[in-house]
Legacy VTK file of the C-alpha trace (Angstrom):
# vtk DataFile Version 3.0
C-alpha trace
ASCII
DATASET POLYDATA
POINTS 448 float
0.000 0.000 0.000
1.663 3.330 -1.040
1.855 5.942 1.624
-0.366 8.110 -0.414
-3.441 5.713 -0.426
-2.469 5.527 3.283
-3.152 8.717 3.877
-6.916 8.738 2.179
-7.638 5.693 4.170
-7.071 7.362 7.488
-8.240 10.526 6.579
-11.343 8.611 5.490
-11.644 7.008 8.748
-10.789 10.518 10.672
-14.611 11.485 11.931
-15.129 8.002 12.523
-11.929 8.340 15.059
-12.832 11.346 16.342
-16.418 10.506 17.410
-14.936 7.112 19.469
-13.198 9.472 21.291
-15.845 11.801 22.375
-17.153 11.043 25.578
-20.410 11.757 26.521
-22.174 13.388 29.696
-24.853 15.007 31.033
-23.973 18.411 30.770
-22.565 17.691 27.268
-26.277 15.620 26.842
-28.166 18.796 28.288
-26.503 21.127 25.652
-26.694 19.291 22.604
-30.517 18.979 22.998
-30.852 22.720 23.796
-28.915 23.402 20.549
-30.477 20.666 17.845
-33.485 19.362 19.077
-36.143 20.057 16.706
-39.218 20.494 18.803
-37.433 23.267 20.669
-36.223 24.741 17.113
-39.963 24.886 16.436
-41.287 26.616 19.776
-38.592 29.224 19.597
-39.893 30.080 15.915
-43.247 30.199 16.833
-42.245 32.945 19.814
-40.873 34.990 16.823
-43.395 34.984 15.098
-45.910 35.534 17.867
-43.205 39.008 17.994
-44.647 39.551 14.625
-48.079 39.148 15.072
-47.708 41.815 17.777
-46.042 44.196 14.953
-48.867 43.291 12.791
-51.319 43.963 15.028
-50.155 47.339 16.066
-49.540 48.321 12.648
-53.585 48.003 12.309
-53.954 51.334 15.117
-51.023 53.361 13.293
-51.601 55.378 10.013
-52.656 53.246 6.571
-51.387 55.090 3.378
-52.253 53.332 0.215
-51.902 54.273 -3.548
-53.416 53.180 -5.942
-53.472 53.195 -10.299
-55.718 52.566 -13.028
-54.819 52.599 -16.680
-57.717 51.473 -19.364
-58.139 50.627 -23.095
-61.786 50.702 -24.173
-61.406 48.476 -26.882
-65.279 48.314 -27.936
-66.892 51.247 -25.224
-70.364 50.459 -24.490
-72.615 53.179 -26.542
-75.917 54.700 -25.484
-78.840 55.949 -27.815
-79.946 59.456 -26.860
-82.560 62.191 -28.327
-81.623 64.719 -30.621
-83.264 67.141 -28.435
-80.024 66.975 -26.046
-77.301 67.630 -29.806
-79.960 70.600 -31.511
-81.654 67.777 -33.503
-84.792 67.015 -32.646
-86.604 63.694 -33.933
-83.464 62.280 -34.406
-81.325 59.927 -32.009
-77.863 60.009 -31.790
-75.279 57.396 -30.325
-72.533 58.211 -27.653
-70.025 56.398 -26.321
-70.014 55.854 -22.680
-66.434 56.128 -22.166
-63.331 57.287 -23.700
-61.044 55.023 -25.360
-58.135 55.621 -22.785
-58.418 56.109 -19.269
-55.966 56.502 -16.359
-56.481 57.690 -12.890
-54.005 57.271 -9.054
-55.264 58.125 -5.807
-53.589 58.031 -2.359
-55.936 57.323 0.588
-55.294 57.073 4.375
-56.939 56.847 7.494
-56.168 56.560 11.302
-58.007 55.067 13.936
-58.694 57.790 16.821
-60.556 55.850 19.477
-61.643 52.059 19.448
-61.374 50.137 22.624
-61.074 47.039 21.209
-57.816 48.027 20.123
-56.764 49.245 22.951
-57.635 46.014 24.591
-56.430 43.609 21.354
-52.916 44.639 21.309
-52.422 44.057 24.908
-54.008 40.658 24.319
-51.412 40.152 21.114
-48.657 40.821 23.917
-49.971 38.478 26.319
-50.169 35.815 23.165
-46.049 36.830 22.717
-45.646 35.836 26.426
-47.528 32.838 26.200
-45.964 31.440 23.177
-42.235 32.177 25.249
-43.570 30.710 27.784
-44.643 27.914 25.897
-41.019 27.201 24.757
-39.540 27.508 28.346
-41.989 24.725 28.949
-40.576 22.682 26.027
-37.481 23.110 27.145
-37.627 22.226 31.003
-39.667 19.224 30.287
-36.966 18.039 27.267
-34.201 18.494 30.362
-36.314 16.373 32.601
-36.704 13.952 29.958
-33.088 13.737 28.993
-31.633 13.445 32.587
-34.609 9.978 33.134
-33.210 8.605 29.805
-29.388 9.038 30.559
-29.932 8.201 33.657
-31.809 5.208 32.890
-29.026 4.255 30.495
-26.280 4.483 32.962
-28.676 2.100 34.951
-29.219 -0.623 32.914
-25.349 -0.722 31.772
-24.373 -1.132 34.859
-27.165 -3.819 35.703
-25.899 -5.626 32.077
-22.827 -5.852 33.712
-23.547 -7.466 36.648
-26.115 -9.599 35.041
-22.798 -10.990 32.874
-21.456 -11.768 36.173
-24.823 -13.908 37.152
-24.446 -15.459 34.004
-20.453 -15.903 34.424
-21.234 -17.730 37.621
-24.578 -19.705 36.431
-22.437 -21.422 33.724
-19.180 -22.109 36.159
-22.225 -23.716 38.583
-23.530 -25.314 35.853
-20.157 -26.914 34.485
-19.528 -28.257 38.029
-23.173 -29.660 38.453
-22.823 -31.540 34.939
-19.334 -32.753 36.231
-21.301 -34.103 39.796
-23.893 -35.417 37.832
-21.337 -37.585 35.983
-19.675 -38.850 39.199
-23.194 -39.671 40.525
-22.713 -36.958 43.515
-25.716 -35.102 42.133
-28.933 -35.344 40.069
-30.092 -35.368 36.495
-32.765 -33.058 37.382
-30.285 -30.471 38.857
-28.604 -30.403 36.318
-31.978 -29.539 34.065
-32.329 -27.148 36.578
-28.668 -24.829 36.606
-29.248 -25.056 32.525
-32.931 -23.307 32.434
-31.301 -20.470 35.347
-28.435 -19.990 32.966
-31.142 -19.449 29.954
-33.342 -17.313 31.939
-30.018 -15.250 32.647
-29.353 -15.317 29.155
-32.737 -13.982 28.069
-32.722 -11.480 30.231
-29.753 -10.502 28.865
-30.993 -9.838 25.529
-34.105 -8.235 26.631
-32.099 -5.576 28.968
-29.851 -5.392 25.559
-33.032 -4.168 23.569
-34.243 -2.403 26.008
-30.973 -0.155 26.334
-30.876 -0.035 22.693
-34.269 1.757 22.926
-33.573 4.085 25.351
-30.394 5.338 23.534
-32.760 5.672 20.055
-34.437 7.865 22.232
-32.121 9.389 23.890
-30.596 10.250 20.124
-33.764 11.872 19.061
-33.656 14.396 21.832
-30.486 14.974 20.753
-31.107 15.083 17.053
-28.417 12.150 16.259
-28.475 10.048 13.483
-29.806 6.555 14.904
-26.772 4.807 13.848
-24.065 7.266 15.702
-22.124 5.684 18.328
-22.365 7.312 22.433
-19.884 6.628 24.507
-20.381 7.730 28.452
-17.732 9.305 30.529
-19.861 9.396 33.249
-21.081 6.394 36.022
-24.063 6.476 37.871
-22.747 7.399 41.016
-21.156 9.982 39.844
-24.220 11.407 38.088
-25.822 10.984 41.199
-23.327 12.460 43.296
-23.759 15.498 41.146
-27.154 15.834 41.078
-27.879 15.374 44.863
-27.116 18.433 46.026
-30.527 19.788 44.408
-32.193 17.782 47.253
-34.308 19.731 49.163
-32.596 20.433 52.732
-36.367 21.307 54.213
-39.412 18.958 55.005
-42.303 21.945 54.314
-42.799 23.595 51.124
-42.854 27.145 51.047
-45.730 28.970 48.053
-42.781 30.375 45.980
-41.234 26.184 45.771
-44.135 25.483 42.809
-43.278 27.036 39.646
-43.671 24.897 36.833
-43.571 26.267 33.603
-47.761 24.889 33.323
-48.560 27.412 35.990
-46.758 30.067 33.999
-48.872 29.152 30.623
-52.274 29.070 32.637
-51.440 32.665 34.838
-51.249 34.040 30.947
-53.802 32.333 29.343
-55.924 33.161 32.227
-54.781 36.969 31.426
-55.459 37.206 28.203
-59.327 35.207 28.557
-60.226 38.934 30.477
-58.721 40.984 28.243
-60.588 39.079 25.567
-63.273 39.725 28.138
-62.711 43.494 27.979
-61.975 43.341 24.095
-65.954 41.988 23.355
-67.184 44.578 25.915
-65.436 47.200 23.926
-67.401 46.260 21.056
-69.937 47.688 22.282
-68.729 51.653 22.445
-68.449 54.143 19.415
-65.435 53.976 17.821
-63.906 57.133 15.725
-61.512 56.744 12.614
-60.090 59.841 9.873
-59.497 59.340 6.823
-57.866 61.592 3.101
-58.490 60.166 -0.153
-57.019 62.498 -3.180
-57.168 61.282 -6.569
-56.438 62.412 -10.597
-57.602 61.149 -13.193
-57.467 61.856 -17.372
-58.336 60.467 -20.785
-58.195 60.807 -24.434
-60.434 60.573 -27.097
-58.383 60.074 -30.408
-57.812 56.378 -30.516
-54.209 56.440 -33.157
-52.994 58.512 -29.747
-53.034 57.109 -26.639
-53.988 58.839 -23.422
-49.933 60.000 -21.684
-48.225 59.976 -24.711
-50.289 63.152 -26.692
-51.103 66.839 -25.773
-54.643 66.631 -26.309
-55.222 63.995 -23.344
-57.734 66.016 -20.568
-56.370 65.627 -16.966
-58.329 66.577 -14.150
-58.675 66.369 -9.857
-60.837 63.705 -9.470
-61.465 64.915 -5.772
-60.122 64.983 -2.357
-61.932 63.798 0.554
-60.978 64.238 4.255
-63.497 63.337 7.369
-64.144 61.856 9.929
-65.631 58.591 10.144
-68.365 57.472 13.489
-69.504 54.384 14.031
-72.003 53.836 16.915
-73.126 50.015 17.264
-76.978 49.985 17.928
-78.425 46.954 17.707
-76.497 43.083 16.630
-79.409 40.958 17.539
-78.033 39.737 20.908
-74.904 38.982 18.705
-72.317 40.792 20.859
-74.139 40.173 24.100
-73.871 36.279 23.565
-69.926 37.093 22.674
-69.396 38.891 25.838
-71.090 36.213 27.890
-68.666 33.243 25.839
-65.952 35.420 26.682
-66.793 35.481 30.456
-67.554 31.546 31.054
-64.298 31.230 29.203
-62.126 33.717 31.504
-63.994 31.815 34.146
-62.937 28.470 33.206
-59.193 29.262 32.849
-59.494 30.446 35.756
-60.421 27.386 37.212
-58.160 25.506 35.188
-55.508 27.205 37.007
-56.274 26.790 40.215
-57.373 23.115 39.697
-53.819 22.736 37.519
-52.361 24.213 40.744
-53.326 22.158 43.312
-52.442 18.906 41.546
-49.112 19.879 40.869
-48.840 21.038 44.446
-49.674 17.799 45.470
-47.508 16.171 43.077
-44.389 18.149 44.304
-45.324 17.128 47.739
-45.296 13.557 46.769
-42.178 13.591 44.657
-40.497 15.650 48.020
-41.456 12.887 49.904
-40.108 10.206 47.618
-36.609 11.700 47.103
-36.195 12.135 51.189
-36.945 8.351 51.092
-35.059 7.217 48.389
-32.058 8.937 49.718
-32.703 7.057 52.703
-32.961 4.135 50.742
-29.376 4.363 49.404
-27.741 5.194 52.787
-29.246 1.644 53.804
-28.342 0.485 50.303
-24.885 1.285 50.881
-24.634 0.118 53.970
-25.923 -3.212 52.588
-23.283 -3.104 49.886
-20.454 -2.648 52.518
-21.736 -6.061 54.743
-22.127 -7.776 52.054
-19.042 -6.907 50.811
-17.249 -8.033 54.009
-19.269 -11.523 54.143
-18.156 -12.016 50.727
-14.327 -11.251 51.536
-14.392 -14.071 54.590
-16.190 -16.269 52.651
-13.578 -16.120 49.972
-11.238 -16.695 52.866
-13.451 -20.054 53.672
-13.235 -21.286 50.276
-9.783 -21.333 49.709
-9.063 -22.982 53.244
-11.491 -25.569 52.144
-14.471 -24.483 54.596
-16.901 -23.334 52.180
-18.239 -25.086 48.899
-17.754 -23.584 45.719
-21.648 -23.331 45.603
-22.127 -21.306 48.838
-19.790 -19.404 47.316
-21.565 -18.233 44.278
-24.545 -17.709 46.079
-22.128 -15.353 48.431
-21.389 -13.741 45.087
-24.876 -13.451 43.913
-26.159 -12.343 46.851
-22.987 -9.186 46.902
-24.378 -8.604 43.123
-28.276 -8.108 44.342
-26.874 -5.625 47.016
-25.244 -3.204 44.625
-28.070 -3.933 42.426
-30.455 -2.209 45.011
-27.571 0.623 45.461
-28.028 0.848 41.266
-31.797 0.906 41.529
-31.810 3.793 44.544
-29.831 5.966 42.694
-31.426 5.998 39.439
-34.748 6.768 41.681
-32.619 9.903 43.269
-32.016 11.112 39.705
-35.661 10.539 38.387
-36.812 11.824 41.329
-34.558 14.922 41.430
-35.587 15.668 37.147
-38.914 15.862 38.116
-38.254 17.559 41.332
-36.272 20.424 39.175
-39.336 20.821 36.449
-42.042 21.389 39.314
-39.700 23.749 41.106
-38.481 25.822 37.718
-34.630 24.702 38.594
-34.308 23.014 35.096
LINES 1 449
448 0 1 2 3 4 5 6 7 8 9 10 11 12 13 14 15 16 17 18 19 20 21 22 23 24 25 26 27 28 29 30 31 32 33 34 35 36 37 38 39 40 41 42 43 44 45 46 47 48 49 50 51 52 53 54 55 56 57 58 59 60 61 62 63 64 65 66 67 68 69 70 71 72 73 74 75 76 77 78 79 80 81 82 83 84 85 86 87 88 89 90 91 92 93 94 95 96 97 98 99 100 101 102 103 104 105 106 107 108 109 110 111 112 113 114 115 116 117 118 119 120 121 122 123 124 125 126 127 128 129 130 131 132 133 134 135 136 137 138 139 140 141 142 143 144 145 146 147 148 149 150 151 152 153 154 155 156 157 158 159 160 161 162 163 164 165 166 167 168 169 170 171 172 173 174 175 176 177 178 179 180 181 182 183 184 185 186 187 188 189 190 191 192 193 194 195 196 197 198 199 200 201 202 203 204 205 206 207 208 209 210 211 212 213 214 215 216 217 218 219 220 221 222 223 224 225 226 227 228 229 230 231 232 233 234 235 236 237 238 239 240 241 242 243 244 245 246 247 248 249 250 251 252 253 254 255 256 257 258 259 260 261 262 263 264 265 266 267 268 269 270 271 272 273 274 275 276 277 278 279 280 281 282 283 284 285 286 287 288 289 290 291 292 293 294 295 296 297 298 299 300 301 302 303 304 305 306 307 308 309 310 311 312 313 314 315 316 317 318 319 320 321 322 323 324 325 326 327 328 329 330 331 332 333 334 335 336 337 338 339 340 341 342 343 344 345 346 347 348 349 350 351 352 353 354 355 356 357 358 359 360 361 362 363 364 365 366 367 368 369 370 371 372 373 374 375 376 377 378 379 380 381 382 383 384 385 386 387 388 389 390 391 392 393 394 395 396 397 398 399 400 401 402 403 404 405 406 407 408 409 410 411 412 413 414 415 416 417 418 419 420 421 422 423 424 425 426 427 428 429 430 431 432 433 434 435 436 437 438 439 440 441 442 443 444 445 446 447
C-alpha cells in the first residue's frame, strides 16, 4: 500500500476516530438537545413569530397610506342611444359612447383610527399571546431536560445492571459446568442439572431483553439529541457519579414554602388566564363608538383620439378627481343579541381558565409534595443500600477466605457472590430513583 493511499484511508476514517473518542455526559447531553433538538427549534420560531403578530397587530392602530393606479383601453366602449333634443336635432337619435377610449387615474388614501377600545384592549391581548408562546417554549425546554436526565440516567442504569447480570451469568455457567461434572460422578442429580441449565437461559434472556431495552432508550435518547440513529455514544460518566452530582438539588427542608411550585404549566395558565379577560374586555369594547379619519385624493385623465393614446399626446384632458378628508363614526346599535352572547362566551371562558388554574395548581402542588417525599426516602434508601453493599461486601471477603481454606463449597460461594451482586443492584436501583426523582423535582420547582 503506497503511503499516499495511506493517507486517504485514514483521513477517510478521521470522523469516525474522532467521534470514538468523544465522551459523553450530562452536561454535554443537556446542551446538545438545547442546541439541535427540533421540537425546541420549532417553539422558539413560533415565539418569533408571535413578535410579529404583535407588529402586525399594532400596525392596524397606526396610520394606513395606500396608492393606488388605473390605466384602461376601451377596446369596444359600451354606446348609449340618446334624443336629438339633447345635440340641436330634434326627432333624431344620436349614439354616444359611454367612455373614452383611454383612461388613467391614481389616488392616495389614508386613514387613522382615533378611538376604538377594542384596540386598545387587542394589542395588549397580542402581547400576552407573545408571552404565552415564550412561555410555551420555556416549557418545552424544562420538560426536554427532565426527559433527557430519566433517559441518561436510565441508560447508565441498565449498563451497569448488564454488567452485573454478565457476572450472574459468568457464575450460572461455572455452577452449571460443576453440576454436569457431579452429575457424571453420581454426587448429584439429572434433574439439577436440568435445573442450573434453564437459570443460565433465563439469565441469558434477560440478557438480551435488557440489551433491547438499552438499545431503545439510547434511540431515544438520540432523538432528543437530534443524532443520526446509527451514531455511536460513549459515556464518561457512572451512575454514582451522576448521582453524586445531582444530589445536592435535594431539598434540605421537610415543608414547602408557596414560591417552591413554579412549573412552567402554571406560567402558561397565569397568561392564558390573562389574556381570557382581556378578551373579556376586548368583546365589551365592542360595544362603544369607535372614531376613525381618513384623506383620499385622486387624478384622473383620458383621451379621445384612438391612433394617440392617453400619456403619450397633448390633447389627453387631466383633471382632480377629488379629495376627501373626514371623519368617520360608528355607533353600534343593535347586533341581535350577537355581541351580548360574545361577551357572555368570553366570560364563562375567563372563568374556566381560571379554574383551570387553580385546579392545575393544586395537583401539581400535590404532586411536588409527593415527589419531596419520595426523594427524602429514596435517599434514605441508598444510605441503607450502601450500607448493605459494605456487609455484604465483608461476608463475601471471609467467605472467599473459607473457600480457599477448604471451609466453604464452591456453591455457597456463588450464592455469596450473587447475593454481593443483588446488594449493589439495590444501590443501582436507589440511585437511578434519586435522579428521576430529582428531574422531576427540578421541572415542578423551575430549577431546570
Amino acid at each position: 500500500m503506497t503511503p499516499v493511499l495511506k493517507i486517504l484511508i485514514g483521513g477517510a476514517f478521521l470522523p469516525t476516530l474522532l467521534w470514538a473518542q468523544t465522551r459523553l455526559t450530562l452536561e454535554e447531553a443537556l446542551r446538545r438537545c438545547r442546541q439541535g433538538n427540533l421540537n425546541l427549534r420549532i417553539a422558539q420560531n413560533e415565539v418569533h413569530a408571535a413578535q410579529q403578530q404583535v407588529r402586525q397587530f399594532l400596525s392596524t392602530g397606526l396610520p394606513q397610506i395606500n396608492a393606488t393606479g388605473n390605466y384602461y383601453y376601451n377596446i369596444q366602449p359600451q354606446q348609449f342611444i340618446l334624443p336629438g333634443e339633447f345635440f340641436g336635432q330634434p326627432g333624431t337619435f344620436q349614439r354616444v359612447n359611454a367612455s373614452p377610449p383611454f383612461q388613467a387615474s391614481v389616488g392616495i388614501s389614508a386613514n387613522l383610527r382615533l378611538i376604538d377600545g377594542s384596540y386598545i384592549y387587542g394589542l395588549q391581548a397580542s402581547r400576552l399571546y407573545k408571552d404565552i408562546t415564550g412561555a410555551q417554549a420555556l416549557q418545552t425546554e424544562a420538560a426536554l431536560v427532565r426527559d433527557v436526565k430519566e433517559v441518561f440516567g436510565q441508560i447508565l442504569y441498565m449498563r451497569e445492571n448488564l454488567q452485573l447480570l454478565e457476572e450472574d451469568i459468568a457464575d450460572a455457567q461455572k455452577l452449571r459446568n460443576e453440576t454436569e461434572a457431579y452429575v457424571k460422578q453420581g454426587f448429584r442429580e439429572w434433574v439439577d442439572a436440568r435445573l442450573v441449565q434453564f437459570s443460565t437461559d433465563t439469565l441469558q434472556l434477560t440478557r438480551r431483553r435488557l440489551t433491547v431495552a438499552l438499545e431503545g432508550l439510547e434511540l431515544m435518547l438520540k432523538n432528543y439529541l437530534s443524532l443520526p440513529p446509527e451514531e455511536p455514544l460513549q459515556y464518561s460518566e457512572t451512575l454514582e457519579s451522576l448521582c453524586q452530582s445531582m444530589m445536592h438539588g435535594i431539598p434540605t427542608s421537610d415543608s414547602l414554602g408557596a414560591m417552591d411550585l413554579k412549573a412552567p404549566e402554571l406560567k402558561i395558565l397565569e397568561l392564558s388566564a390573562r389574556a381570557r379577560s382581556l378578551n373579556e374586555k376586548v368583546e365589551f369594547a365592542r360595544s362603544f363608538p369607535s372614531l376613525s379619519t381618513f384623506l383620499n385624493w385622486g387624478y384622473a385623465g383620458f383621451s379621445n383620439e384612438l391612433s394617440r393614446p392617453l400619456l403619450f399626446t397633448s390633447s389627453g384632458q387631466y383633471f382632480p378627481s377629488g379629495t376627501v378628508w373626514g371623519f368617520s363614526l360608528n355607533i353600534p346599535v343593535f347586533s341581535s343579541l350577537y355581541r351580548l352572547s360574545s361577551q357572555k362566551q368570553a366570560r364563562l371562558q375567563t372563568k374556566n381558565s381560571q379554574l383551570l388554574l387553580k385546579a392545575t395548581t393544586q395537583s401539581l402542588d400535590t404532586r411536588l409534595r409527593l415527589v419531596k417525599a419520595q426523594l427524602r426516602l429514596a435517599l434514605e434508601s441508598l444510605h441503607q443500600a450502601e450500607r448493605n453493599v459494605a456487609l455484604q461486601q465483608e461476608i463475601q471477603s471471609l467467605n472467599r477466605t473459607k473457600y480457599r481454606e477448604g471451609l466453604l463449597s464452591s456453591f455457597e460461594l456463588l450464592q455469596t457472590d450473587g447475593q454481593f451482586r443483588a446488594a449493589r443492584r439495590s444501590q443501582l436501583a436507589a440511585r437511578y430513583q434519586i435522579i428521576s426523582l430529582l428531574a422531576q423535582y427540578e421541572y415542578l420547582t423551575g430549577k431546570f
